[in-house]
N, C-alpha and C positions, 0 to 999 in steps of 0.2 A: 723357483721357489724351493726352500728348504726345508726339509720335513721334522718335525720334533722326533730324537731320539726315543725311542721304547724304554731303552736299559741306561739312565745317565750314569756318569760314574762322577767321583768329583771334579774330574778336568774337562767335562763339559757345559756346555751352556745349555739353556733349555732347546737348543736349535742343533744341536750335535756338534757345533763348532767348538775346538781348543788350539789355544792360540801358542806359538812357538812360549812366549814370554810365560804364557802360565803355567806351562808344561816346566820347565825350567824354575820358575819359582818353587813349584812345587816340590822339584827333585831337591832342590836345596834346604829347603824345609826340612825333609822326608833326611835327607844326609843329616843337619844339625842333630834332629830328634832320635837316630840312634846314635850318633856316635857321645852323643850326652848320656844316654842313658849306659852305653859301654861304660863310659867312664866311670859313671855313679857303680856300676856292678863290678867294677876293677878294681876301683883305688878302695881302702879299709883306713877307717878312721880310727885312729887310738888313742886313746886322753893315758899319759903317763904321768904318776904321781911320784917323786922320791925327793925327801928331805933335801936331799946333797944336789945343789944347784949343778956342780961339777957335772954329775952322774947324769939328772936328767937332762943336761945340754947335749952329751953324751951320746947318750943311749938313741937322744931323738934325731942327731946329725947322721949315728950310727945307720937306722934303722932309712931315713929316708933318702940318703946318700946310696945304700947299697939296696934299697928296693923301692924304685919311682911312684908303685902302686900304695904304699902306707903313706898317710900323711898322721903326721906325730903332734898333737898338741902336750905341751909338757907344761908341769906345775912345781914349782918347789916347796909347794902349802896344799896344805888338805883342804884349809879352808877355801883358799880362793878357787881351787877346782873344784868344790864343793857348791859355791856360788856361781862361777860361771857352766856350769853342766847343763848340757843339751838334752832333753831327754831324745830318744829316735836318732842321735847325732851319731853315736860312735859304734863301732863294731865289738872295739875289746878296749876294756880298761884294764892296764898293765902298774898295778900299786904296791907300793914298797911298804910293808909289815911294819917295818920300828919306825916310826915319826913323832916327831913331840905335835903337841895343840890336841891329835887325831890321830890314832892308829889304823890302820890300813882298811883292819877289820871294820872298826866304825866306818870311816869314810865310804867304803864297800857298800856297806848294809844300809848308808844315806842315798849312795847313789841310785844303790838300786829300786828306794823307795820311789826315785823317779822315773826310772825305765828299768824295769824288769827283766826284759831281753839281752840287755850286753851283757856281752860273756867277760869274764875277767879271771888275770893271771898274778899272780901277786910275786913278789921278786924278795926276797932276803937276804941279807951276810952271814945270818945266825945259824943255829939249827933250827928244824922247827918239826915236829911231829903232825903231819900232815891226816892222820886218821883221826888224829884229837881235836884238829883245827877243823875237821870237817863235820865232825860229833857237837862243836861248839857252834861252829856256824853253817846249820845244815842250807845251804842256799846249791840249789840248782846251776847256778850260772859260776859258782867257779871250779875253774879247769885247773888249769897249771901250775907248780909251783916252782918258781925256778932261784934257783941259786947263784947266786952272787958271790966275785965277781963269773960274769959270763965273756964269750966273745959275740961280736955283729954274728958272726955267721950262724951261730948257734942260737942266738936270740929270735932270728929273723925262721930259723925253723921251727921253732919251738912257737912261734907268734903264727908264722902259716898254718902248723899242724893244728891248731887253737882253731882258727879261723873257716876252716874246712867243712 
């Protein structure tokens, strides 16, 4: 006869008995459920906004060609990024200043009426006085200002250092 276990854990039965198959199901479980969760803490989501369909093809082949951890959603309308935005979704929105329909600044301060938490970088060709921009839009969540044109390499540090 078999004695019931004192201490079960979950690969036993009420009888102390585990079975080769469950032991195994389990490790594979147990494997899915971190390396999923790796994933989710690795990879960085970035919603890119910029007028210039060019640019944002660009910037988004750029970024996830030379870094497998960013995945790049890219917009070439304020509006439609405006409507399809995820709140909890993205890590950093990277938005381009000058745009007709919506300027960066509005779309920004839309965005973040739905998630609060991403951080955002905003990218320009122009000049821009970045103490003033900050005096006009005192928000928290943005970081970086970066200047246009940039190169992948530079972008992709200037997005890590962001993200850190």
């Amino acid at each position: 006869m078999v004695k019931p276990s004192l201490g079960s854990s979950d690969h036993e039965s009420s009888y102390g008995h585990v079975s080769a198959e469950t032991l195994e199901q389990d490790q594979i479980k147990q494997s899915l459920s971190s390396s999923t969760t790796a994933t989710k803490t690795q990879n960085k989501r970035i919603l890119l906004v910029d007028d210039n369909t060019d640019i944002a093809f660009t910037l988004r082949i750029g970024l996830e060609d030379n870094d497998p951890a960013m995945q790049v959603d890219s917009y070439d309308n304020p509006i439609n990024a405006l409507i399809d935005f995820k709140a909890d979704f993205y890590d950093l929105l990277l938005i381009d200043v000058n745009m007709p329909l919506m300027d960066g600044f509005e779309l920004c301060q839309k965005l973040l009426q739905k998630d609060i938490n991403v951080k955002v970088c905003f990218m320009t060709a122009g000049e821009i006085n970045i103490d003033a921009v900050r005096e006009a839009h005192p928000l928290k969540s943005i970081g970086c200002f970066i200047k246009k044109p940039i190169t992948t390499d530079e972008l992709i540090k200037r997005i890590r250092a962001e993200l850190e």
